[in-house]
N, CA, C and O atoms as CSV, one atom per row, in Angstrom:
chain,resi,resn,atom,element,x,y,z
A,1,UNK,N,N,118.726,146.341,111.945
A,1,UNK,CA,C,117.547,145.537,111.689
A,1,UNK,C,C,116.760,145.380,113.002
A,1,UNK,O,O,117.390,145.247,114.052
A,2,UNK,N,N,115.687,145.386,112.997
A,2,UNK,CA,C,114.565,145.632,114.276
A,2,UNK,C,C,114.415,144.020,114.431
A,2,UNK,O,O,114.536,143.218,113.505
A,3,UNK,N,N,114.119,143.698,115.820
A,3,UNK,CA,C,114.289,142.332,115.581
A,3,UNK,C,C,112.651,142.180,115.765
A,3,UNK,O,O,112.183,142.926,116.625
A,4,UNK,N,N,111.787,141.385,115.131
A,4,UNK,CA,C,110.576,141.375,115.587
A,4,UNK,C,C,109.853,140.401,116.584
A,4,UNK,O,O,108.645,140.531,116.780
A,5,UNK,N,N,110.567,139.448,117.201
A,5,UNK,CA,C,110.025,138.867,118.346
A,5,UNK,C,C,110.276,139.787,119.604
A,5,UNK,O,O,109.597,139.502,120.590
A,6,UNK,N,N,111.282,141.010,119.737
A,6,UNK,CA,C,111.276,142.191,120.769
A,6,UNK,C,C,110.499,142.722,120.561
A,6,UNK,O,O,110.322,143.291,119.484
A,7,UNK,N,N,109.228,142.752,122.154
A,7,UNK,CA,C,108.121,143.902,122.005
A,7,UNK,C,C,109.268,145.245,122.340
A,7,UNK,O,O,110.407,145.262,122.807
A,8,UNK,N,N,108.544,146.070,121.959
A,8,UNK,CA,C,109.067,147.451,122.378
A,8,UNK,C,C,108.442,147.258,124.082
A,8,UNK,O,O,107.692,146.423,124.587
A,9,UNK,N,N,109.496,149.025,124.888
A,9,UNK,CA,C,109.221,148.752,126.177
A,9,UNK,C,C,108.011,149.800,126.420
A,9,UNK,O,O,108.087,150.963,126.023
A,10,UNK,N,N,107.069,149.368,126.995
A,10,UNK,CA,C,106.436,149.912,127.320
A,10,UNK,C,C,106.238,151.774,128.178
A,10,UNK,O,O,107.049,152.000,129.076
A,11,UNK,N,N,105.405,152.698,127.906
A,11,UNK,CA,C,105.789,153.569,128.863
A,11,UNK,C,C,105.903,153.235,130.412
A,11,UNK,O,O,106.765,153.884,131.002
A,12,UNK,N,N,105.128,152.271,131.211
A,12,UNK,CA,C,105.253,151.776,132.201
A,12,UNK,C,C,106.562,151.179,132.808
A,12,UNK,O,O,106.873,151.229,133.998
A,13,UNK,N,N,107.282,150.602,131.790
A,13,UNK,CA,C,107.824,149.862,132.480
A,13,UNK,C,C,109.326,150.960,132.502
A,13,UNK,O,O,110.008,151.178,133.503
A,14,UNK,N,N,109.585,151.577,130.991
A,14,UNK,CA,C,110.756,152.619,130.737
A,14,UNK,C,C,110.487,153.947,131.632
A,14,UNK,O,O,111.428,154.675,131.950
A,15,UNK,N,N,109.268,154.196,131.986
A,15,UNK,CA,C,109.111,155.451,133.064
A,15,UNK,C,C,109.679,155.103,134.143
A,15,UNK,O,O,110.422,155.889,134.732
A,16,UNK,N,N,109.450,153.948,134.566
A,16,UNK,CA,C,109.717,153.672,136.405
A,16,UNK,C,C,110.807,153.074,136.707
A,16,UNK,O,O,111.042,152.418,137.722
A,17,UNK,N,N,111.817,153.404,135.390
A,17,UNK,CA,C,113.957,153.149,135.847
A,17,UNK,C,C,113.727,154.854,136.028
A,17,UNK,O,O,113.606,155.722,135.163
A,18,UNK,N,N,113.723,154.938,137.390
A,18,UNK,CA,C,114.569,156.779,137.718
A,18,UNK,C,C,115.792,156.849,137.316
A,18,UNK,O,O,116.575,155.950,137.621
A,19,UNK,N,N,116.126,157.754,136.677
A,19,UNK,CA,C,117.209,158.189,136.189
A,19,UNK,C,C,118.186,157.750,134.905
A,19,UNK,O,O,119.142,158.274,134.332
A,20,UNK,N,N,117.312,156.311,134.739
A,20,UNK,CA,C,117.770,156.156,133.207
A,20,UNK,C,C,117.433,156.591,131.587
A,20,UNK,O,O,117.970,156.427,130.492
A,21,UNK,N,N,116.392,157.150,132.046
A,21,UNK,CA,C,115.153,157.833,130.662
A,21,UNK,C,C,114.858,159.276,131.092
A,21,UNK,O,O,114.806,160.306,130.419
A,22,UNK,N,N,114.722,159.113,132.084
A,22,UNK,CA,C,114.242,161.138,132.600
A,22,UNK,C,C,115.073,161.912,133.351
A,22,UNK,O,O,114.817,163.112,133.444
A,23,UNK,N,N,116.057,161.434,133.925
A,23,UNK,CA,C,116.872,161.589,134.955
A,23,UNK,C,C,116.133,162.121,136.246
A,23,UNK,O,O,114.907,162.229,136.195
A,24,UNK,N,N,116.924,162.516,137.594
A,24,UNK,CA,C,115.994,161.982,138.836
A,24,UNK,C,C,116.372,163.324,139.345
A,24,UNK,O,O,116.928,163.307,140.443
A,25,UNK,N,N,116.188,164.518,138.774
A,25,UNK,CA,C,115.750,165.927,139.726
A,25,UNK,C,C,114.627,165.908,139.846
A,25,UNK,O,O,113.797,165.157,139.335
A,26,UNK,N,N,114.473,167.001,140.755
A,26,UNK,CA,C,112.997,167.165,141.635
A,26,UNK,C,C,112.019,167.431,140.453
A,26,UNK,O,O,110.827,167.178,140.631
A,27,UNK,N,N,112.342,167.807,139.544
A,27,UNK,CA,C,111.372,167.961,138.139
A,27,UNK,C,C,110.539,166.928,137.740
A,27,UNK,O,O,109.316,166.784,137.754
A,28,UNK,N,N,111.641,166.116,137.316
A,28,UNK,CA,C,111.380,164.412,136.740
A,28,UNK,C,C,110.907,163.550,137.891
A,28,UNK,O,O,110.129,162.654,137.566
A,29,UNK,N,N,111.153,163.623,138.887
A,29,UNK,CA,C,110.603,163.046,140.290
A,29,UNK,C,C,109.007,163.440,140.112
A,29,UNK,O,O,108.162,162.562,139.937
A,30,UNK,N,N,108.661,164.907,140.176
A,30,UNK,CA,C,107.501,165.406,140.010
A,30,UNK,C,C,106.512,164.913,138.842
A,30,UNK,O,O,105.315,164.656,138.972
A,31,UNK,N,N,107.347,164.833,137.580
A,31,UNK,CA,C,106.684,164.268,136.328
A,31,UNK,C,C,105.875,162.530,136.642
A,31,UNK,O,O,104.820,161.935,136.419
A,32,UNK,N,N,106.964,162.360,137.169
A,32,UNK,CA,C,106.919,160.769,137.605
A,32,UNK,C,C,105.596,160.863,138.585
A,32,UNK,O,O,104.470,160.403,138.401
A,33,UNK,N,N,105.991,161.428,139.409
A,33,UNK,CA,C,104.787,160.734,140.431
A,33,UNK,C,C,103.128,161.209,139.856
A,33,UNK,O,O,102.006,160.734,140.031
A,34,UNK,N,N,103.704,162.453,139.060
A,34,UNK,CA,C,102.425,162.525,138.508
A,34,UNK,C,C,101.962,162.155,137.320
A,34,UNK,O,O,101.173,162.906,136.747
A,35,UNK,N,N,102.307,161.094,136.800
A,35,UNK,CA,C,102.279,160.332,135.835
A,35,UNK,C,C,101.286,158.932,136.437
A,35,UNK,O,O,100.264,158.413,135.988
A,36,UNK,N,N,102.236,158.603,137.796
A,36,UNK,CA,C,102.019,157.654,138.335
A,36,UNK,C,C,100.311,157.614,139.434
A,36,UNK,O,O,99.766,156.735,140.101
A,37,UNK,N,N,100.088,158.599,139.216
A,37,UNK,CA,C,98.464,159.545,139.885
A,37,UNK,C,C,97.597,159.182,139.004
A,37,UNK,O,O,96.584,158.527,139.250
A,38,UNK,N,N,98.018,159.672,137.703
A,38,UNK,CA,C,97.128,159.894,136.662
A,38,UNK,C,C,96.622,158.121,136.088
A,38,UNK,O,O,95.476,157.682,136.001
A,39,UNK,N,N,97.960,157.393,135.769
A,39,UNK,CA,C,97.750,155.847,135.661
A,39,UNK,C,C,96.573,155.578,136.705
A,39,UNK,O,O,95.415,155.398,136.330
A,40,UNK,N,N,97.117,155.561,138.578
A,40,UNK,CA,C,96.432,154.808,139.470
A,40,UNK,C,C,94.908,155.318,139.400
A,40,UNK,O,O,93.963,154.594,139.714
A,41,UNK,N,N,94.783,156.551,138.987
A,41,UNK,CA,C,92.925,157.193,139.491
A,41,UNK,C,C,92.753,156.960,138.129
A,41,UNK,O,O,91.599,157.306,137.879
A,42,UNK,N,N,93.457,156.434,136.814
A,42,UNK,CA,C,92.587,156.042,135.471
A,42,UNK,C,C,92.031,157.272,135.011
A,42,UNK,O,O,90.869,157.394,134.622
A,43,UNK,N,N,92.991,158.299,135.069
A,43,UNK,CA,C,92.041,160.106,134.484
A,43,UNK,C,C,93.058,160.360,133.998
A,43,UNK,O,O,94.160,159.883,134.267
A,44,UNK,N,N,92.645,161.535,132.844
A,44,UNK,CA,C,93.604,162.100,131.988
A,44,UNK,C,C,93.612,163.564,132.597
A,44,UNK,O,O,92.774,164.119,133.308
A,45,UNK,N,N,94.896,164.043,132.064
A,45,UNK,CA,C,95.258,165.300,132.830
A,45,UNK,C,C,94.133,166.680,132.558
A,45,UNK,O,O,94.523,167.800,132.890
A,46,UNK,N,N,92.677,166.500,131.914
A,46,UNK,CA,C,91.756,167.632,131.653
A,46,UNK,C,C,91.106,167.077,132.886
A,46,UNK,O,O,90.957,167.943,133.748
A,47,UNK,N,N,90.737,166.057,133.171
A,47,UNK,CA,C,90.127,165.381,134.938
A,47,UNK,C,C,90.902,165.823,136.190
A,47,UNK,O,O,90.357,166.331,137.170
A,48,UNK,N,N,92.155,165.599,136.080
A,48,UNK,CA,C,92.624,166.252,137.154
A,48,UNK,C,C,92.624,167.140,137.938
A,48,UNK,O,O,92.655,167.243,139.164
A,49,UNK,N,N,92.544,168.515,136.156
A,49,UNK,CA,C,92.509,169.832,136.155
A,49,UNK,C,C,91.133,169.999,136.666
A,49,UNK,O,O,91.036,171.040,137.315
A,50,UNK,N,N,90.058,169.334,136.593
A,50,UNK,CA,C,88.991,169.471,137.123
A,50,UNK,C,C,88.582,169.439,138.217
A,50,UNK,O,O,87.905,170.143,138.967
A,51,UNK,N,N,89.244,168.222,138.225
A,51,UNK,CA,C,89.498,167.729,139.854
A,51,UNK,C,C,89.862,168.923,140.787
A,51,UNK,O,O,89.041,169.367,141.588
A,52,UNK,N,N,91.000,169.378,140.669
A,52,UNK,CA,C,92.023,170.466,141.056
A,52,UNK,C,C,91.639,171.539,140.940
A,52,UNK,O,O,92.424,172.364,141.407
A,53,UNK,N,N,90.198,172.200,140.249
A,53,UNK,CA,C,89.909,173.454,139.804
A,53,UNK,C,C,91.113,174.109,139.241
A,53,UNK,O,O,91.551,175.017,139.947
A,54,UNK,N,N,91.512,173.960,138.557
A,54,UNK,CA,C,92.976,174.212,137.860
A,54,UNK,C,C,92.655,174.456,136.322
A,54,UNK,O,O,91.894,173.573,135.926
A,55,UNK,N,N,92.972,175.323,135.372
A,55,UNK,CA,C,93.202,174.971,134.220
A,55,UNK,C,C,93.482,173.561,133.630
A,55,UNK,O,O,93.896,172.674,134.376
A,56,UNK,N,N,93.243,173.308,132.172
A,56,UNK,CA,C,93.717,171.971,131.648
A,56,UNK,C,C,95.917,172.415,131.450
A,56,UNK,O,O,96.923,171.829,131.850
A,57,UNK,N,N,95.744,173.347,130.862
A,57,UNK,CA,C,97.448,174.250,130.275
A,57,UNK,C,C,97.914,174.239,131.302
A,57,UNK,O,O,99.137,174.212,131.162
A,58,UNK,N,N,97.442,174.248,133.018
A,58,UNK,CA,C,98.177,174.393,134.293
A,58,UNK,C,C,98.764,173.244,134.773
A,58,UNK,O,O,99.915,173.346,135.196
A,59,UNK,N,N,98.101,171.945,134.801
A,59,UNK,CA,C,98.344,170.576,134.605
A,59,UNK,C,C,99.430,170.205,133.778
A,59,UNK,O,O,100.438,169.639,134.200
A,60,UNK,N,N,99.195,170.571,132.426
A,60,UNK,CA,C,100.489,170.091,131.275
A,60,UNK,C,C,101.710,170.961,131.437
A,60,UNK,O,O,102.821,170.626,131.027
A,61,UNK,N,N,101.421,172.212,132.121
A,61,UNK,CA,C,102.685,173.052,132.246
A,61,UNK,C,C,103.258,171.936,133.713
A,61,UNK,O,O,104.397,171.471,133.753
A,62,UNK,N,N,102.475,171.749,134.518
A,62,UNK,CA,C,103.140,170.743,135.977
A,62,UNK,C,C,103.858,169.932,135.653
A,62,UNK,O,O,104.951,169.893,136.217
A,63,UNK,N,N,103.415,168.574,134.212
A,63,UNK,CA,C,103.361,167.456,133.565
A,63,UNK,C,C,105.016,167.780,132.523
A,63,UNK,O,O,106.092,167.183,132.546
A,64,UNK,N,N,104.687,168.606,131.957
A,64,UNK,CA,C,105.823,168.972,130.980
A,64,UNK,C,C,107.453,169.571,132.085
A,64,UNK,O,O,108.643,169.410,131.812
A,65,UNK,N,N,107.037,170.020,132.888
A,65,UNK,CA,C,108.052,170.722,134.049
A,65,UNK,C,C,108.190,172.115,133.810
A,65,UNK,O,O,109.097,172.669,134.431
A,66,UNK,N,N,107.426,172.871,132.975
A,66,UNK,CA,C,107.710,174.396,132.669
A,66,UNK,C,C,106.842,175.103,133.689
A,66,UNK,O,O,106.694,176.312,133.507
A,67,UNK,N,N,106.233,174.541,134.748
A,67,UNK,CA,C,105.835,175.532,135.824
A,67,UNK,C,C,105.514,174.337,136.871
A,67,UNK,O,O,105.034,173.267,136.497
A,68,UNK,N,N,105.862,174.662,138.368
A,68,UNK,CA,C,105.418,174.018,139.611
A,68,UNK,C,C,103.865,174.260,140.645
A,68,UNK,O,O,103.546,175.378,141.050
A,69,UNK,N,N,103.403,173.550,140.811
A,69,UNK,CA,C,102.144,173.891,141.198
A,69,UNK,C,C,102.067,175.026,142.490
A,69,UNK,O,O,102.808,174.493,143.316
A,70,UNK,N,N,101.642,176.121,143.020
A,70,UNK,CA,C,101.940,177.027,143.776
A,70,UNK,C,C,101.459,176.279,145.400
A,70,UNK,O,O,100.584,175.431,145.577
A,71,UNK,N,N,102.064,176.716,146.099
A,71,UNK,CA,C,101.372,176.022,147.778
A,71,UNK,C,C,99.986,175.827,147.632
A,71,UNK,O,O,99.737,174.679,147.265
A,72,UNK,N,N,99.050,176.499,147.779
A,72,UNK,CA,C,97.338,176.111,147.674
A,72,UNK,C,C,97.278,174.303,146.692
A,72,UNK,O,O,96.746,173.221,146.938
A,73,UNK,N,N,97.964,174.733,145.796
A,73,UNK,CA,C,97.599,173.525,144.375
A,73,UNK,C,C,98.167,172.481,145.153
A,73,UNK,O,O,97.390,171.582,145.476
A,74,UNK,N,N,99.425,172.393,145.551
A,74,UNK,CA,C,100.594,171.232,146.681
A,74,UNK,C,C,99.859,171.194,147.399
A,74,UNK,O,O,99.781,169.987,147.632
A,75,UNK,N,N,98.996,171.799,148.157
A,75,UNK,CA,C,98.375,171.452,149.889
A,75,UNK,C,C,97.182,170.184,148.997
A,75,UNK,O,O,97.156,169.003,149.343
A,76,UNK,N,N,96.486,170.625,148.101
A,76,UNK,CA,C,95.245,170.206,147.347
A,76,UNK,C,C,95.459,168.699,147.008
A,76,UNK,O,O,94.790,167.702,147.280
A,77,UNK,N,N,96.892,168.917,146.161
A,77,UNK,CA,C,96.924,167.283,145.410
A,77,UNK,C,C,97.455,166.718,146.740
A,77,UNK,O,O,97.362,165.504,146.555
A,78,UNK,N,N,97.897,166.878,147.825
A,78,UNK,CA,C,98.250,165.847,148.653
A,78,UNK,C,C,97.171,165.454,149.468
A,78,UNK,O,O,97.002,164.278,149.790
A,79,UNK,N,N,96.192,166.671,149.931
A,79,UNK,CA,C,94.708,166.130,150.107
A,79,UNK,C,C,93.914,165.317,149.820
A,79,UNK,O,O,93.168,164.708,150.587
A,80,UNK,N,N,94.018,165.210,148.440
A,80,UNK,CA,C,92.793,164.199,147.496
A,80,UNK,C,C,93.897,163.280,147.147
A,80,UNK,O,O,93.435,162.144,147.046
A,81,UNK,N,N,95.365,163.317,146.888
A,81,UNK,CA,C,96.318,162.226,146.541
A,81,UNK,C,C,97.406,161.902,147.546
A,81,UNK,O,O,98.528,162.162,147.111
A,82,UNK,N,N,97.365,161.240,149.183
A,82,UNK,CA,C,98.115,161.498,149.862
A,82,UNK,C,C,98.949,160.283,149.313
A,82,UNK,O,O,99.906,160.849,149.842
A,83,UNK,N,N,99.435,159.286,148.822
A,83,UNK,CA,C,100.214,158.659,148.463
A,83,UNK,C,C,101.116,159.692,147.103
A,83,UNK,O,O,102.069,159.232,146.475
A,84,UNK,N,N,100.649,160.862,146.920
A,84,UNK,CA,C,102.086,161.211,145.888
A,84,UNK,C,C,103.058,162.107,146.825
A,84,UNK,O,O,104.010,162.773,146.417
A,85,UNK,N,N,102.652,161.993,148.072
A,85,UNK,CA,C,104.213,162.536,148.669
A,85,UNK,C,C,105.073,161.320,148.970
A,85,UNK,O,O,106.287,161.527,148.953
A,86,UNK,N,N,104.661,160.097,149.240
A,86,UNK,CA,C,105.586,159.223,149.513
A,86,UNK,C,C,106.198,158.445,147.688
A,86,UNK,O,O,107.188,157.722,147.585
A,87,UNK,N,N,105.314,158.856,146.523
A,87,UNK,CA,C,105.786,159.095,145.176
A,87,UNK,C,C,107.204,159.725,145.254
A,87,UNK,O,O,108.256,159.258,144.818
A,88,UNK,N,N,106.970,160.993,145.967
A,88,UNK,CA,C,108.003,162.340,145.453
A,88,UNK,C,C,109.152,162.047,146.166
A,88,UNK,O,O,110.265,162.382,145.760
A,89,UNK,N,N,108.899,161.235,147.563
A,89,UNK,CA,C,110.175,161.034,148.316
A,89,UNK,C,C,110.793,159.776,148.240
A,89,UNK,O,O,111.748,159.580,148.991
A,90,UNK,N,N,110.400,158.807,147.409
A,90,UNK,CA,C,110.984,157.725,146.852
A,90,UNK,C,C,112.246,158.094,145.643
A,90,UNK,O,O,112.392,159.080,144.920
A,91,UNK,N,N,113.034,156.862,145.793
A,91,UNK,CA,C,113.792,157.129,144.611
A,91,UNK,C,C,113.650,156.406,143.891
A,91,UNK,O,O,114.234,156.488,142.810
């Protein structure tokens, strides 16, 4: 039975336990901080891609973990986002 005075947990709050919902390889680290980009600059991942001169599918492949952004794309987002390296090296 669902109890109904429990809100459900939010994505905010269930994203940011590392390692209890996504677990904490460099993948899910990556998902995370770029999750946590996308929240702080208030853009959805077709803005980014814009942002980034990037495809929109290049972004969701980053986002999903089925491809890593190549050196040029890494030099780029830490340029315009220098708080997601101290994202990536947090635990």
């Amino acid at each position: 039975m669902v109890n109904p005075t429990k809100r459900p947990q939010t994505f905010d709050e269930a994203g940011d336990k590392a390692g209890v919902l996504y677990g904490d390889s460099p993948k899910d680290r990556f998902r995370r901080a770029m999750m946590k980009v996308l929240r702080k600059e208030g853009i959805l991942q077709v803005e980014l891609a814009h942002r980034l001169g990037v495809s929109k599918s290049c972004v969701c492949k980053w986002m999903s973990g089925k491809s890593k952004p190549d050196f040029r794309n890494s030099i780029m987002l830490w340029k315009k986002y220098p708080y997601i390296r101290k994202l990536l090296e947090a635990k």
